[in-house]
N, C-alpha and C positions, 0 to 999 in steps of 0.2 A: 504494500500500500504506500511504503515511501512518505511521503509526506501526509501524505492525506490522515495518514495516522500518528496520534496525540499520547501519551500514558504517561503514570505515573504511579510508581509500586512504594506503599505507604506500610511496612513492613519494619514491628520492632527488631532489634537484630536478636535478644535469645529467638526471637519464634521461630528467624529466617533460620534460624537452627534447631526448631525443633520438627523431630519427627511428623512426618506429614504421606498419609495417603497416596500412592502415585496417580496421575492423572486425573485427579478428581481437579486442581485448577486448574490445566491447559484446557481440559472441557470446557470451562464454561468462558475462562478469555477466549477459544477458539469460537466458540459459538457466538459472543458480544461480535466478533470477525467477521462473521463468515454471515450471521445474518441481522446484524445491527449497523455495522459501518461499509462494510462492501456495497450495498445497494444504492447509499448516499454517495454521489459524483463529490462532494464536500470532505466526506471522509467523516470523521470525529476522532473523539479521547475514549481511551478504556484508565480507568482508574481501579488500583488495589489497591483494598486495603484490610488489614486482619488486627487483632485485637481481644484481647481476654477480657471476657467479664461475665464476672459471675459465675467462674468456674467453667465458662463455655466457649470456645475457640470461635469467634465468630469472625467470617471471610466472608466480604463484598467484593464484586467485581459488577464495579459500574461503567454504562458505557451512556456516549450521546449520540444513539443510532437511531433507527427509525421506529423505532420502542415495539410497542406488539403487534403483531401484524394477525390473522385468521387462523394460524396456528396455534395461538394464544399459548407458545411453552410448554407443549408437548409433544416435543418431534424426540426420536429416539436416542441422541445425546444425552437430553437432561435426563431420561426415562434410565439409561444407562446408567449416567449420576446419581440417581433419585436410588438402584438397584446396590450401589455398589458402597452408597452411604448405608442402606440400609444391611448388609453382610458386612460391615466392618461395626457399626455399631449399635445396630437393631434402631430402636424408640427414640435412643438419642441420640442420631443424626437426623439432617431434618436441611432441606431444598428447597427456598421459596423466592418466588420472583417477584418484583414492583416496580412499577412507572418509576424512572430516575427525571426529577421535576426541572428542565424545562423538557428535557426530551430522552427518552432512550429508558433501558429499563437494566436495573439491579438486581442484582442476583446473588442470594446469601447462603451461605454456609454453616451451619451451626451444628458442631459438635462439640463433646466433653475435650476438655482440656484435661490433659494429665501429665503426668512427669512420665514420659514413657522413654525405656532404656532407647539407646543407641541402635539396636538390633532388633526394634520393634518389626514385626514384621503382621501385617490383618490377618485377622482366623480365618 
């Protein structure tokens, strides 16, 4: 996308080191990609950003694309995301999307925060 595309990864640094899921966030910045800013000839910004609270890892990846279109966030990415939270940590992972206000749509990640070893590896 070259220019047309904007980011900015807002990432404390223990977290950038901690243990973390594989491909649960290329998904969904792929997705902000692929159908939020590729269709706007203007391009946009994908913004990260992750944060603990309340004992819960919570991960936004906001973008300013062309927000929800008739597929309204269930095409087989998230569905795969939505599959692959739920086998690493049942009830408490959790996948929901929202209008990012003036345009484009956020997309959050909530799971448990834990002090997990170095060789964490998902059941």
């Amino acid at each position: 996308m070259g220019a047309r595309l904007a980011f900015t990864i807002d990432v404390p640094a223990d977290l950038a080191e901690h243990p973390f899921p594989p491909n649960l966030l290329i998904s969904l910045v792929e997705n902000a990609v692929k159908h939020g800013l590729t269709p706007r000839l203007e391009g946009g910004r994908i913004d990260v950003r992750a944060r603990v609270v309340d004992e819960q890892l919570r991960i936004e990846v906001a973008d300013t694309g062309q927000g929800f279109t008739k597929s309204g966030g269930g095409g087989t990415g998230l569905a795969n995301t939505r599959a692959r939270l739920a086998s690493y940590f049942g009830e408490r992972g959790n996948l929901s999307l929202a209008i990012n206000t003036p345009q484009g749509v956020v997309a959050t990640l909530v799971l448990p925060y834990e002090r997990i070893s170095e060789d964490w590896e998902a059941p």
